[in-house]
C-alpha positions in Angstrom: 118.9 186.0 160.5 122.3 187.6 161.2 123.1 189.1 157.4 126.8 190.4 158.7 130.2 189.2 157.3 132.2 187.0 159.9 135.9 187.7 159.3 135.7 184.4 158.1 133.9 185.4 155.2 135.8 188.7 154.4 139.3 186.4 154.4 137.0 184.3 151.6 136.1 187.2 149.9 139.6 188.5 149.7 140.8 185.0 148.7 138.1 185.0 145.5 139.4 188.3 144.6 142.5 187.6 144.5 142.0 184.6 142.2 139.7 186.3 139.9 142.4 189.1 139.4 145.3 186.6 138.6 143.7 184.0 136.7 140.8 185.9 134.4 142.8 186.8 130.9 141.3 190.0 129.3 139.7 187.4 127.0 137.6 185.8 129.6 136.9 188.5 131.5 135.7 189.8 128.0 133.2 187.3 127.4 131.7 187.2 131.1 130.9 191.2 131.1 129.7 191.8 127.7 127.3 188.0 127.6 124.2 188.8 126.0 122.2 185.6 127.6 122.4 183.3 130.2 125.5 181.6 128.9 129.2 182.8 127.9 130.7 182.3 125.3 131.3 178.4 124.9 135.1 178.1 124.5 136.4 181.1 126.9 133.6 179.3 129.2 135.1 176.3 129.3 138.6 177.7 129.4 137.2 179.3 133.0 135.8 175.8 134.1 139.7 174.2 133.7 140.9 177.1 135.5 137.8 177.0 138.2 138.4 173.0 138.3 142.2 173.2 138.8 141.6 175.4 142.3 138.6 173.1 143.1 136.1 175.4 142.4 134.4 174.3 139.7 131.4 172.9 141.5 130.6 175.1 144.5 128.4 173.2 145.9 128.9 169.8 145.4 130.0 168.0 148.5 133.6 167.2 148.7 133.4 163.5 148.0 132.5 163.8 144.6 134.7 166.9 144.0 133.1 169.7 144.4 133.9 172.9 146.7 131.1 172.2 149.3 131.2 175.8 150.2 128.4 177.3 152.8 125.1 179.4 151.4 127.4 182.7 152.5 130.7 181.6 150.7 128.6 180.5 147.5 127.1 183.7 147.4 130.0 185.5 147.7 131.6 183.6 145.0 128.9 185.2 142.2 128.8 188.7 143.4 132.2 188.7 142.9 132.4 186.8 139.5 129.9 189.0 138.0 131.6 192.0 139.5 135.0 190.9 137.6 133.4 189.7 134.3 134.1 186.2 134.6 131.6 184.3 132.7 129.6 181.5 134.1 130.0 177.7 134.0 127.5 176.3 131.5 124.8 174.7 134.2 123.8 171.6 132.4 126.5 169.0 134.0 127.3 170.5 136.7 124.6 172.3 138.5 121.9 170.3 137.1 122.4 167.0 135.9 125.2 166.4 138.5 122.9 167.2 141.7 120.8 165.1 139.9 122.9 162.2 139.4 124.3 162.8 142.9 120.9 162.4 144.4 119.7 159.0 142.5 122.3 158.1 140.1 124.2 154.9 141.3 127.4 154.3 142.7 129.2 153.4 139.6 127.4 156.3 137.7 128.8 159.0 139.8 131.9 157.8 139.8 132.1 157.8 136.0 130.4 160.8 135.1 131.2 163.6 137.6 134.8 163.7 137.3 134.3 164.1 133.5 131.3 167.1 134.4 134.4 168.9 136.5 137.3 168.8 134.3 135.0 169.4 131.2 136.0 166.0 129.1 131.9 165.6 129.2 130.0 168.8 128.0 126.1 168.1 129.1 122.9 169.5 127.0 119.5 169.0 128.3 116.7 167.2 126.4 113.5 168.0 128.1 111.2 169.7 125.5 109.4 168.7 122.2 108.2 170.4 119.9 104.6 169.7 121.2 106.1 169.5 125.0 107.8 172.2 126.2 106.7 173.5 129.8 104.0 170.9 130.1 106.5 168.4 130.3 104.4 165.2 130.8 103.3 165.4 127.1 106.6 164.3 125.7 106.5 161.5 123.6 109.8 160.5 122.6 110.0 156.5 122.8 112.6 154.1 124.6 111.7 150.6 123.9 113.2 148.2 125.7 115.6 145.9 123.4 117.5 143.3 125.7 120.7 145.7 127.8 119.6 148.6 126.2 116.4 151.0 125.4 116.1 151.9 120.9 115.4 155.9 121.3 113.2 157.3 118.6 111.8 161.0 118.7 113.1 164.1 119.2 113.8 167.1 121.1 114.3 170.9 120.8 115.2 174.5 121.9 118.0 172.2 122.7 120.9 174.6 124.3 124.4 174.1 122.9 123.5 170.2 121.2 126.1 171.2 118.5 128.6 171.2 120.5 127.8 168.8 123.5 128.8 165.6 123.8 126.6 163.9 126.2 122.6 164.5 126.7 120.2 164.0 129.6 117.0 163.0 128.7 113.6 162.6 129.4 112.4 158.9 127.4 108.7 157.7 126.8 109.2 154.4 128.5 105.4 153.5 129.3 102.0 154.9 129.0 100.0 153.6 132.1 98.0 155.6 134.2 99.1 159.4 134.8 101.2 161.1 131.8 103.7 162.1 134.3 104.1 158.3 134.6 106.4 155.8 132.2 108.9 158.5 132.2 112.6 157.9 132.3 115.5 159.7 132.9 118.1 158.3 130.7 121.9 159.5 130.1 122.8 159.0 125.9 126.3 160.0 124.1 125.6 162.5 121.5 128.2 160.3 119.1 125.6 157.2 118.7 124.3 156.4 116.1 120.8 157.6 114.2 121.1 161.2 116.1 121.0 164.7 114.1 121.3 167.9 115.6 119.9 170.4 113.2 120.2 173.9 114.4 118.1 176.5 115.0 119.5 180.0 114.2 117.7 182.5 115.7 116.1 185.9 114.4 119.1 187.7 116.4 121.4 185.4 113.8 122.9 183.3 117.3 123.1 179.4 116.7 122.8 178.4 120.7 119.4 176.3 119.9 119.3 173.0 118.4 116.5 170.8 117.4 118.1 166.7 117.6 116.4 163.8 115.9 116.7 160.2 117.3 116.3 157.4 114.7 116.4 154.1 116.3 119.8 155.0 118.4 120.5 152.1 121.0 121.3 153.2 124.4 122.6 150.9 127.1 119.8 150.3 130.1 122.5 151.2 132.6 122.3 154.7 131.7 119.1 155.1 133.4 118.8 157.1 136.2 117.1 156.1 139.2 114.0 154.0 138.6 112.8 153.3 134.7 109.4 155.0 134.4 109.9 157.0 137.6 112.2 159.5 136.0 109.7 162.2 137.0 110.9 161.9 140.2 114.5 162.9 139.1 113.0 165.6 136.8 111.6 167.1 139.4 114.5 167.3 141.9 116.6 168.7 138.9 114.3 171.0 138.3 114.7 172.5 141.7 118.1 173.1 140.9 118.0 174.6 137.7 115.0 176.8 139.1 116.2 178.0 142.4 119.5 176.2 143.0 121.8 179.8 142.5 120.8 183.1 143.8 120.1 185.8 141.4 120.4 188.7 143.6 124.0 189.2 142.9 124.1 189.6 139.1 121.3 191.6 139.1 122.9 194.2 141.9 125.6 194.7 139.8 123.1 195.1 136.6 121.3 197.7 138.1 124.7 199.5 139.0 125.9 199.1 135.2 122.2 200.6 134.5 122.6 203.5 136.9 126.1 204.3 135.1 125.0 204.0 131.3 122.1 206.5 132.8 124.4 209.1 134.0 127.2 208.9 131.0 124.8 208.2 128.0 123.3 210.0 125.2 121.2 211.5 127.7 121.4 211.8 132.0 118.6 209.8 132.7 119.5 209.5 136.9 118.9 213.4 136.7 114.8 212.7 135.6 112.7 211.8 139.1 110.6 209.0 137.1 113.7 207.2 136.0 115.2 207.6 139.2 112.3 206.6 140.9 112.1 203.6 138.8 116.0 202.6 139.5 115.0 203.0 143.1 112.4 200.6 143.2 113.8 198.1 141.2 116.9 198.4 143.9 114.1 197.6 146.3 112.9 194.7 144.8 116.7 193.4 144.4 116.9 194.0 148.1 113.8 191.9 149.2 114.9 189.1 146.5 118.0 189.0 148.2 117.1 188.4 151.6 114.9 185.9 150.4 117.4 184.0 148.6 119.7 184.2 152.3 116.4 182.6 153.7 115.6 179.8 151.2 119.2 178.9 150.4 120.3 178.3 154.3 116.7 176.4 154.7 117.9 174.5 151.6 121.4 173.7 152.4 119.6 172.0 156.2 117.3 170.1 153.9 119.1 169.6 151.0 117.6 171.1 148.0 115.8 174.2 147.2 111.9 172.8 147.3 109.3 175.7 146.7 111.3 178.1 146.8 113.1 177.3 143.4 109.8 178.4 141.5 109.3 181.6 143.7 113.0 182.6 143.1 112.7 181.7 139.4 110.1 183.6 139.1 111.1 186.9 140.4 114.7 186.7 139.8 113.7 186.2 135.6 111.3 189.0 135.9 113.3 191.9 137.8 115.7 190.8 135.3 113.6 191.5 132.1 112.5 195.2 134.2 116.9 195.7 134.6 116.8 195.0 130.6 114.0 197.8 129.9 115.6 200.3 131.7 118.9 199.4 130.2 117.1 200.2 126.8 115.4 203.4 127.9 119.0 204.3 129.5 120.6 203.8 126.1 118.4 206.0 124.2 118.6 206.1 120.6 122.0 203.4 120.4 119.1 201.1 121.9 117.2 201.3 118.5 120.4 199.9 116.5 121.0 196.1 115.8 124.3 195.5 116.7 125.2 191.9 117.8 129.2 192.8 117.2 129.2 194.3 120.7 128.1 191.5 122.8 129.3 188.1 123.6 126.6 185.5 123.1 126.4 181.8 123.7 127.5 180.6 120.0 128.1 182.3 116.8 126.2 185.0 115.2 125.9 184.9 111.8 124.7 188.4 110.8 127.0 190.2 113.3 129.1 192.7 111.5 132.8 190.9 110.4 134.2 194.8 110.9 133.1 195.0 115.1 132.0 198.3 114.6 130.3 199.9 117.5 127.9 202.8 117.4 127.7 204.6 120.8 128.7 203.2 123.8 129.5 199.0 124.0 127.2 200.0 126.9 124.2 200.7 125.2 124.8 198.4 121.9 124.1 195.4 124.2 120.9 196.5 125.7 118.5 195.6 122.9 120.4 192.6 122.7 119.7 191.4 126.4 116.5 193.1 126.0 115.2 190.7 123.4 117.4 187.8 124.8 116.2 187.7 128.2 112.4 187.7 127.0 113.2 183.9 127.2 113.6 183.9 131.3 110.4 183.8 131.9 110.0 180.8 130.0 112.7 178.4 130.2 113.1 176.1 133.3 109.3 175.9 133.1 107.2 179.2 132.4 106.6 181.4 135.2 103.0 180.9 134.8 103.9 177.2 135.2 105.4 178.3 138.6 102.7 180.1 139.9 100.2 176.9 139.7 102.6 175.0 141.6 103.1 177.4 144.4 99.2 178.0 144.3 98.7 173.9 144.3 101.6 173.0 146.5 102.6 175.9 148.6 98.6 177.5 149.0 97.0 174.3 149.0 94.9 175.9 146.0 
């Protein structure tokens, strides 16, 4: 595998540069290099999507019928190391890089072409509803019922740890349509407006004080049949192939470079010079190693994707080291911030919603640096869970990848 830049890709790489530099405002870029999760803050976010959408970047790897960028595995990565490098946040991945590959691979004619213009320019704003309360990574215990009523299925149930439901106004969901033979059977994959009728989204405000989770309630809400996605009780199937996305369809090699760099530099500025100590540099070191093998994995199971078409097994291998050589970046953040890591302060980061108990003043004690650590410390202890726990991973590389 040739890991060079052609000058093709150099000119590309100048070309994203360039556009990050003129078009990210000091807000955005704000909100992209201080995020304390997995998702930016939701209005500057979307702000970044119009302007990613207006350049036709919004969807990088989406073919170009349906809008997207349909840029190579090379240009794609390209695209994050230098997003992260600039502080641009990310695109929330809900629409488009899960429920539109998902759509795109067994949604209907008529179906794409209603819904993924609206995922690019924004007008829809996608939530997922996959777990209940007693379903969350075995997901073929859900229960939440669609009864067929005439043109459309009556929803009752409901579903939680529901990401940005308070402000979303469309939800993908997985219905209780039958309950024949297998549990992972009578499942379908059904497409609802948040606006109907009979739904509540209660939220969930966190012990950090962030409102990002949601818990939503379906009484008797009527949903039209032809928002199902591919087959009704076969929207396993569909689960599945998003899943691969949401698992393994990005690399996570170039965020956490530049993490470990940021790490390396709060080490040799902060309360104490941590890089000068052998065990912590040992530890950066091998954590740079790790990156480096994730990486050229990642090369590896994206080009083998992009000549098959989706990421397979690899999704659950990537997901499960990318999430946990980020958790180790988060501890030695911590132990690089010394004692500013021991103080509670969500002022200095930029999380997915509102915090409630964040200090109205945006006082910082210490470096910005170090204030944020404990808070992607204690945030991040959720990567090894969502998108199916990584112990959830392992038995399907054991079953389907060892034969086990």
């Amino acid at each position: 595998m040739d890991l060079d830049w052609t000058d093709a890709d150099k000119a590309f790489a100048d070309d994203v540069r360039a556009f990050l530099e003129a078009e990210l405002t000091p807000d955005i870029r704000e909100a992209g290099h201080w995020m304390t999760s997995v998702y930016g803050d939701h209005d500057l976010s979307m702000a970044w999507q119009k302007k990613l959408h207006a350049r036709g970047w919004a969807a990088p790897a989406w073919p170009k019928q349906y809008g997207g960028a349909e840029w190579s595995v090379t240009q794609r990565y390209i695209f994050a190391r230098e997003r992260v490098r600039a502080g641009a946040p990310p695109v929330s991945p809900m629409g488009i890089n899960m429920c539109g590959p998902a759509l795109i691979g067994h949604g209907s004619e008529e179906q794409k072409a209603f819904f993924l213009p609206k995922m690019l320019s924004g007008a829809h704003f996608w939530c997922q509803g996959y777990s209940e309360p007693h379903a969350g990574s075995d997901l073929a215990l859900l229960s939440m019922s669609a009864v067929r009523d005439g043109d459309a299925f009556i929803c009752n149930g409901t579903k939680i740890w529901t990401t940005h439901a308070n402000v979303a106004n469309w939800i993908f969901c997985l219905v209780r349509t039958g309950n024949a033979g297998r549990p992972q059977q009578g499942i379908t994959f059904l497409l609802i407006p948040m606006d109907l009728p009979g739904i509540m989204v209660s939220p969930i405000i966190m012990t950090s004080g962030e409102h990002i989770q949601n818990q939503i309630f379906f009484d008797n809400v009527r949903v039209p049949a032809d928002h199902v996605v591919g087959q009704i009780d076969d929207g396993w199937t569909v689960a599945k192939y998003l899943l691969e996305f949401e698992r393994g369809g990005s690399a996570y090699a170039p965020e956490l470079q530049v993490r470990l760099e940021r790490v390396r530099e709060l080490a040799r500025e902060g309360f104490r010079p941590l890089m000068e100590e052998q065990g912590f540099a040992e530890r950066v070191s091998a954590a740079q190693i790790r990156i480096d093998i994730l990486e050229t994995y990642e090369f590896q199971a994206m080009a083998q994707a992009e000549r098959g078409g989706r990421p397979g097994l690899s999704g659950s291998i990537m997901k499960i080291l990318g999430t946990e050589l980020s958790q180790h970046i988060t501890e030695l953040a911590l132990e690089a911030a010394g004692p500013y890591g021991a103080a509670f302060q969500p002022q200095a980061g930029k999380s997915g919603g509102p915090n409630h108990i964040a200090h109205a003043d945006g006082r910082i004690y210490g470096s910005r640096a170090a204030a944020i650590a404990p808070l992607k410390y204690l945030n991040d202890r959720a990567g090894s869970i969502y998108a199916g726990s990584n112990e959830i991973q392992r038995n399907i590389i054991a079953k389907a990848g060892l034969g086990l």
